[in-house]
C-alpha angles and dihedrals in degrees: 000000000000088000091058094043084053094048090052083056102048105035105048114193093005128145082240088051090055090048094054089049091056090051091036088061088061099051097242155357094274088049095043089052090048087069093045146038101259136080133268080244094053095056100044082062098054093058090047104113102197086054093077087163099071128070136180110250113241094241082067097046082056098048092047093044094044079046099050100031091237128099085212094156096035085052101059092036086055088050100048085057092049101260137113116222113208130171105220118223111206125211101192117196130049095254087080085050083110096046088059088051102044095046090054094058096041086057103039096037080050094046089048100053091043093058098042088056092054089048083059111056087057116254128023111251113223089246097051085047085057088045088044091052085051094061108036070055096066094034086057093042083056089055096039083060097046088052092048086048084056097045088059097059093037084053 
């Protein structure tokens, strides 16, 4: 496990960074088998990052992802295509009209402040950028729910 760990530490925003972090969420490698169809072994390679031939199958980035509740691997693969991947959570009915609201501004007054705070103490480290795209995430989940919320009642 110390390999993965070193490999989260070394290889920021990598595809093997994402899939340490999938095995990281487990625990470790045994735990991480139990919820797919490779080896302990097998997995300890893929977040190898000097090991740039193997890769984890995507049966097992599903297994691992439905297992943990993250996509953790599908996320990073979506960014580094220019996308944001977000599971919208739907709140039907107007009477969560308010729950859409109130989480919005939660998010987006957090991710200001947050952000004005930042502006102030001069330049944005690479670590409180990664913090910063964490939470304009959120705020736009917020706002990806709200729309699909919409959608229902336009449909």
């Amino acid at each position: 496990m110390s390999r993965i760990r070193n490999s989260l530490a070394r290889h920021p925003h990598s595809l093997e960074q994402a899939v340490a972090e999938l095995i990281a969420y487990f625990g470790n490698t045994s735990n991480a088998a139990a919820n797919c169809r490779v080896s302990k072994k097998a997995l300890g390679a893929y977040a190898n990052p000097s090991d740039r031939e193997r890769n984890m199958p995507i049966d097992v980035v599903c297994d691992l992802e439905m297992a943990a509740g993250e996509p953790i691997v599908t996320r990073r693969l979506a960014a580094r295509q220019g996308y944001l991947l977000h599971k919208i959570d739907t709140h039907p009915g107007h009477d969560r009209w308010h729950d859409h609201q109130r989480q919005i501004v939660r998010q987006a007054s957090g991710l200001f402040l947050s952000l004005t705070e930042l502006l102030d103490g001069g330049e944005i480290s690479i670590f409180q950028a990664a913090a910063l795209i964490e939470e304009i995430d959120e705020t736009l989940a917020a706002l990806v729910s709200l729309r699909s919320s919409l959608s229902e009642v336009s449909a």
